[in-house]
DSSP file (Angstrom, degrees, kcal/mol; ACC not computed):
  #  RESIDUE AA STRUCTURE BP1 BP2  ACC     N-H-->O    O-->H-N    N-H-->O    O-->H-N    TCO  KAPPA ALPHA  PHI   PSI    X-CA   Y-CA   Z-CA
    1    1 A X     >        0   0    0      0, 0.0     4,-1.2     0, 0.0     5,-0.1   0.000 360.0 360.0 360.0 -33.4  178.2   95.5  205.6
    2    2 A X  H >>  +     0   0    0      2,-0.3     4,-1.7     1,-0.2     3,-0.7   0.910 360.0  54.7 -67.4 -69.9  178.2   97.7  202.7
    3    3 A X  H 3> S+     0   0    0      1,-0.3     4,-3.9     2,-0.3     5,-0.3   0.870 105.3  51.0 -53.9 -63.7  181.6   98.9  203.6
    4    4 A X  H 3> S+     0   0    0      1,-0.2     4,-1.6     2,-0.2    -1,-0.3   0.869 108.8  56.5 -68.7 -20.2  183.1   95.2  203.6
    5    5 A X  H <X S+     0   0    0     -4,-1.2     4,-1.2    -3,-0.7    -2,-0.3   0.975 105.9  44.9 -64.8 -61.2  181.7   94.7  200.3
    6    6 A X  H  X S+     0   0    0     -4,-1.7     4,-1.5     1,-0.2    -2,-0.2   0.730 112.8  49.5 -53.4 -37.6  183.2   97.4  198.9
    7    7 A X  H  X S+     0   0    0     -4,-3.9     4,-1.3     2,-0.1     5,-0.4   0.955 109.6  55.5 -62.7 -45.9  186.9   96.6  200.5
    8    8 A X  H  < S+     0   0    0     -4,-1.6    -2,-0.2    -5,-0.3    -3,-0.1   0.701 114.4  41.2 -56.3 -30.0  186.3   93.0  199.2
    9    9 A X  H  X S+     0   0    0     -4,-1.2     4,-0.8     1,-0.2    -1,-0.2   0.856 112.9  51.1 -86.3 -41.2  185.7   94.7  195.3
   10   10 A X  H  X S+     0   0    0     -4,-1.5     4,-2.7    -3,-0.3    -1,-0.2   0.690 112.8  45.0 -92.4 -30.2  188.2   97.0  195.5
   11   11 A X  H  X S+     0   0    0     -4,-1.3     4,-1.5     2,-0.2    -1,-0.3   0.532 113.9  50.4 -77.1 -25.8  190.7   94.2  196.5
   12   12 A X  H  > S+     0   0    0     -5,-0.4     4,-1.3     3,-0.1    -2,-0.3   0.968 108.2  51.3 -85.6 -41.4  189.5   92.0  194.0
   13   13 A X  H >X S+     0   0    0     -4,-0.8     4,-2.0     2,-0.2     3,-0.8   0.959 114.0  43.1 -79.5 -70.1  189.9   94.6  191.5
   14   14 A X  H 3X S+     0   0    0     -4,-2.7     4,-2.1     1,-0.2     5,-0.3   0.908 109.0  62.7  -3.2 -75.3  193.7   95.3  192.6
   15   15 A X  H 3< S+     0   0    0     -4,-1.5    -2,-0.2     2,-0.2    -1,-0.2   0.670 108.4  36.5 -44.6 -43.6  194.1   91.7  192.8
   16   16 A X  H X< S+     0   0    0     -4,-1.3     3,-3.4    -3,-0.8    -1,-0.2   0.965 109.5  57.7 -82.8 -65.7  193.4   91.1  189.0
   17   17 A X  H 3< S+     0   0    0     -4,-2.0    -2,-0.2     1,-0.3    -1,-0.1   0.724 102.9  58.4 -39.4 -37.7  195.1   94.2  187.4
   18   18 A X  T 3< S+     0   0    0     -4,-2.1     2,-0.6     2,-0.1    -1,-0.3   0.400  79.2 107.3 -57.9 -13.0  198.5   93.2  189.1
   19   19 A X  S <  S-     0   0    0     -3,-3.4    -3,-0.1    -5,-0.3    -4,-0.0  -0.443  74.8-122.7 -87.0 126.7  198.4   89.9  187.4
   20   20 A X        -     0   0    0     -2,-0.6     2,-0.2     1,-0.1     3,-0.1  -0.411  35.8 -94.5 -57.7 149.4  201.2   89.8  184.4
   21   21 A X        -     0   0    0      1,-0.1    -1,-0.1     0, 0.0    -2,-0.0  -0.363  47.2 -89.3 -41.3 128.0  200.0   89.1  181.1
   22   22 A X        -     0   0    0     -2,-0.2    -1,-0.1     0, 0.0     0, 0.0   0.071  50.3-111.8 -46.9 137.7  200.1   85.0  179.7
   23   23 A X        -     0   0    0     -3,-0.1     2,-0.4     1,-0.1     3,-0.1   0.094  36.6-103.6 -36.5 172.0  203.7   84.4  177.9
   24   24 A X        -     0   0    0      1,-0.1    -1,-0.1     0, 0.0     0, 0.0  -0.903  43.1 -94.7 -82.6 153.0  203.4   83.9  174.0
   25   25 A X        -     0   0    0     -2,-0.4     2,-0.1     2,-0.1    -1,-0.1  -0.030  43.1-106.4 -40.2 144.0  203.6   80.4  172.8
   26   26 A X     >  -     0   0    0      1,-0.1     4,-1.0    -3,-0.1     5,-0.1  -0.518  34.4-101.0 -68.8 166.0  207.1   79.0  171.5
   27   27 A X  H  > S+     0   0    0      1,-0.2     4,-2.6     2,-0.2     5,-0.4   0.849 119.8  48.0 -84.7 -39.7  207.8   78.6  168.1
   28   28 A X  H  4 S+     0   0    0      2,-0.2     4,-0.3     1,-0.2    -1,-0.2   0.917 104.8  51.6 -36.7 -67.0  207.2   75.0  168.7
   29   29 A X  H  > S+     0   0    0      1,-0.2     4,-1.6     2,-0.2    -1,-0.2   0.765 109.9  48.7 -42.3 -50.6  204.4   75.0  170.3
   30   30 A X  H  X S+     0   0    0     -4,-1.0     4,-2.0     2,-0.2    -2,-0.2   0.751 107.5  56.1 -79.3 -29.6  202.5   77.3  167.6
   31   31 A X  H  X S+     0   0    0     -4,-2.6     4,-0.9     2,-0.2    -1,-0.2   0.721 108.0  55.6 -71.1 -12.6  203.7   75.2  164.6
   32   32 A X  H >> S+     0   0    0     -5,-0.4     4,-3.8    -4,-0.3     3,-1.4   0.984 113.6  38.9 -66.0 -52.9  201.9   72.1  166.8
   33   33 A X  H 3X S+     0   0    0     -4,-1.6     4,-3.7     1,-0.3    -2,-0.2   0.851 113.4  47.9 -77.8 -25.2  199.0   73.8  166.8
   34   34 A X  H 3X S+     0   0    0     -4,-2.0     4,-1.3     2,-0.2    -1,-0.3   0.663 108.3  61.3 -92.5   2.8  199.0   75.2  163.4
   35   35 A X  H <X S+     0   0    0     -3,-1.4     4,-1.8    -4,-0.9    -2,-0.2   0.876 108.2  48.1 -42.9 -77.5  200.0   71.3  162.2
   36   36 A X  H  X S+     0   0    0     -4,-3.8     4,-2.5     2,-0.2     5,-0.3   0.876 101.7  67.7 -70.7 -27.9  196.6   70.5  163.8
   37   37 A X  H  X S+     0   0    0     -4,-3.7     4,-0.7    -5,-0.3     3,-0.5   0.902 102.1  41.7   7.0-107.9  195.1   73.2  162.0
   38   38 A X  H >X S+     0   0    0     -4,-1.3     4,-2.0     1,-0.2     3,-1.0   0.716 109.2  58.0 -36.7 -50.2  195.4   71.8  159.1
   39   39 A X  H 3X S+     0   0    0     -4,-1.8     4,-3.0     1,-0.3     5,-0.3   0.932 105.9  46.1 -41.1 -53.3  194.6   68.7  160.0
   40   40 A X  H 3X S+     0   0    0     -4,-2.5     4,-1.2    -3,-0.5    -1,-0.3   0.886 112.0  54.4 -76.1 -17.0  191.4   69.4  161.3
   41   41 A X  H XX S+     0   0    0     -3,-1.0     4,-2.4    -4,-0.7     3,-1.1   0.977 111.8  48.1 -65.5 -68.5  190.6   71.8  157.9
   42   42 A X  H 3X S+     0   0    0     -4,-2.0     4,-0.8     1,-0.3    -2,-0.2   0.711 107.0  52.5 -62.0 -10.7  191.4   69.0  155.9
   43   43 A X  H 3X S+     0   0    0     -4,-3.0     4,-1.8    -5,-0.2    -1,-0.3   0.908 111.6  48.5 -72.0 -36.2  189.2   66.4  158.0
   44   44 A X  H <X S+     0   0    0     -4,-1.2     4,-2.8    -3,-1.1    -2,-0.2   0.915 107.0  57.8 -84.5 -57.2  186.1   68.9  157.6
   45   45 A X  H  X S+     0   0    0     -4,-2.4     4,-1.0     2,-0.2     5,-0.3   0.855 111.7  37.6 -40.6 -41.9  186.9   69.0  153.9
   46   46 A X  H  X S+     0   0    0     -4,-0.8     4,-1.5    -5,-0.4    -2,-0.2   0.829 113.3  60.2 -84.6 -20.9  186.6   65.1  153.6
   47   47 A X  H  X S+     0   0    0     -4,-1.8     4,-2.1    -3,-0.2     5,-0.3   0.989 107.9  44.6 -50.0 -73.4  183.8   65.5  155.9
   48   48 A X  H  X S+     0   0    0     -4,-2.8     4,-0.6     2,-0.2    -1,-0.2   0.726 114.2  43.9 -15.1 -52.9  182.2   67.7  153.4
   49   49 A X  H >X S+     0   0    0     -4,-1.0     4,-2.3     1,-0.2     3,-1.7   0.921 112.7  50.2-102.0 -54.4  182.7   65.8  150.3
   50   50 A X  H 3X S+     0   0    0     -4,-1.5     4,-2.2    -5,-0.3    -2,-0.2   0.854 113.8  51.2 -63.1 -38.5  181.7   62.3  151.9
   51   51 A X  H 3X S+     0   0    0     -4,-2.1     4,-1.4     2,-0.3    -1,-0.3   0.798 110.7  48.9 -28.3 -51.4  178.3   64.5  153.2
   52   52 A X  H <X S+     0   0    0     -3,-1.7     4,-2.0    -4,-0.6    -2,-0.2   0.885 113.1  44.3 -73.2 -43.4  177.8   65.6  149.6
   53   53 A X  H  X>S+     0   0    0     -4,-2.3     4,-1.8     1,-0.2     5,-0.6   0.945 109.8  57.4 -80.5 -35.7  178.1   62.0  148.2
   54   54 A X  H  X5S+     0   0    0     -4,-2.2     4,-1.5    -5,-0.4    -1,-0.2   0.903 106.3  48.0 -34.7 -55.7  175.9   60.9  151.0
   55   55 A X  H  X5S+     0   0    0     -4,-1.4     4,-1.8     1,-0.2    -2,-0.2   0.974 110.4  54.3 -46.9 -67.6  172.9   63.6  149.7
   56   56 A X  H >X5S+     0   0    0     -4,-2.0     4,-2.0     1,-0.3     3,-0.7   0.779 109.1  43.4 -48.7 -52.9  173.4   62.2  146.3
   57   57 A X  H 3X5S+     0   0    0     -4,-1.8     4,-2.1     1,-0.3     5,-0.4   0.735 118.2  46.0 -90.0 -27.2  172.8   58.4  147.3
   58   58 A X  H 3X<S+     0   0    0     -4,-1.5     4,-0.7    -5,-0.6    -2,-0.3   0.762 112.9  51.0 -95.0   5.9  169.8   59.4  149.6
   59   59 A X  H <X S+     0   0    0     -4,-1.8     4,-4.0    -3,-0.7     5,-0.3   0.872 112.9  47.3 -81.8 -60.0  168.5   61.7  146.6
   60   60 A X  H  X S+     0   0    0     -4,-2.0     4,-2.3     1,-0.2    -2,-0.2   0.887 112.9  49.7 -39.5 -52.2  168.8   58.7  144.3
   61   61 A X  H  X S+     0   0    0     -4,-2.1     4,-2.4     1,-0.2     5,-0.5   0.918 107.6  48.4 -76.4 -34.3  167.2   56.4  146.6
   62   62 A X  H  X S+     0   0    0     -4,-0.7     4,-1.1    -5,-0.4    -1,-0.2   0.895 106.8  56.2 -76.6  -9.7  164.4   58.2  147.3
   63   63 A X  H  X S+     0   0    0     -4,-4.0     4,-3.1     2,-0.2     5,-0.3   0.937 107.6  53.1 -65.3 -41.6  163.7   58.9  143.5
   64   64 A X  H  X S+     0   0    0     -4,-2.3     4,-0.6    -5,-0.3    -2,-0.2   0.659 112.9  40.5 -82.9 -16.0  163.8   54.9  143.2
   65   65 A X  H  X S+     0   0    0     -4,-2.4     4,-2.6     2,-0.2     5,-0.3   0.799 113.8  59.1 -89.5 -22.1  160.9   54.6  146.2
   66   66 A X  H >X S+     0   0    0     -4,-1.1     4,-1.9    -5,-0.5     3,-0.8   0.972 112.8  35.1 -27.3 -81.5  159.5   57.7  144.2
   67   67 A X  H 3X S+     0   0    0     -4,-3.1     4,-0.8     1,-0.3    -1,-0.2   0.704 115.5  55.9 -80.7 -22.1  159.3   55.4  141.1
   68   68 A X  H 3X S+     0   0    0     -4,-0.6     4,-0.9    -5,-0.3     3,-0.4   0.891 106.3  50.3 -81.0 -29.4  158.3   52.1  143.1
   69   69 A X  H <X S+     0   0    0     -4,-2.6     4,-0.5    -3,-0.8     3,-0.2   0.865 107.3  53.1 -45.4 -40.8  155.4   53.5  144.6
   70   70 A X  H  < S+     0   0    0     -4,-1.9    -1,-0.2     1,-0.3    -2,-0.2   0.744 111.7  44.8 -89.0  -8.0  154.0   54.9  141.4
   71   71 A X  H  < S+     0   0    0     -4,-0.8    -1,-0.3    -3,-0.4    -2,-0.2   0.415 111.9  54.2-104.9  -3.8  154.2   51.6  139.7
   72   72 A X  H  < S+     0   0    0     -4,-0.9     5,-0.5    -3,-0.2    -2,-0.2   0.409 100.8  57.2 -82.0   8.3  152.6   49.8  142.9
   73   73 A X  S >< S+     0   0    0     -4,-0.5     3,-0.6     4,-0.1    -2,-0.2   0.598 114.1  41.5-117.5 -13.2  149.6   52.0  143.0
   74   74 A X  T 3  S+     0   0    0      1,-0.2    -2,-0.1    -4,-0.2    -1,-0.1   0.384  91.5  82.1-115.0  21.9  148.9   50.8  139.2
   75   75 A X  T 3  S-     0   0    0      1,-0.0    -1,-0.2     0, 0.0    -2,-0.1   0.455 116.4-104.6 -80.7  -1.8  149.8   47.1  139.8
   76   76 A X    <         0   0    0     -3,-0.6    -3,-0.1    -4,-0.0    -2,-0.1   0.229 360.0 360.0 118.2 -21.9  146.1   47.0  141.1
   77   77 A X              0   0    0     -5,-0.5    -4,-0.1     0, 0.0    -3,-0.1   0.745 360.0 360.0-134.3 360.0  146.4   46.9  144.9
């Protein structure tokens, strides 16, 4: 059994080294992808900034429950 394992590896092993190496891209192709590139850098950038302004509006609002708590705990109740 041992023995048929070991043809099976050695054949697998063959099997793979013999395979040619993948093509390179056409010029085409690689200006698609490096098109979407960019794209997707510049989505993550607006991602970014729209994140940042997000922080900012939930910093603001929680200063303003901040400041309505502290003037309901000396409205008495």
């Amino acid at each position: 059994m041992n023995r048929g394992l070991l043809i099976a590896a050695v054949g697998l092993v063959t099997a793979t080294a013999s395979v040619p190496a993948q093509a390179p891209q056409p010029d085409e192709k690689q200006q698609q992808v490096e098109a979407l590139g960019k794209t997707v850098r510049a989505q993550q950038a607006e991602i970014a900034a729209n994140q940042a302004k997000i922080d900012e509006k939930l910093a603001a609002l929680a200063e303003t429950v901040r400041t309505a708590r502290i003037f309901a705990s000396r409205g008495g109740r």
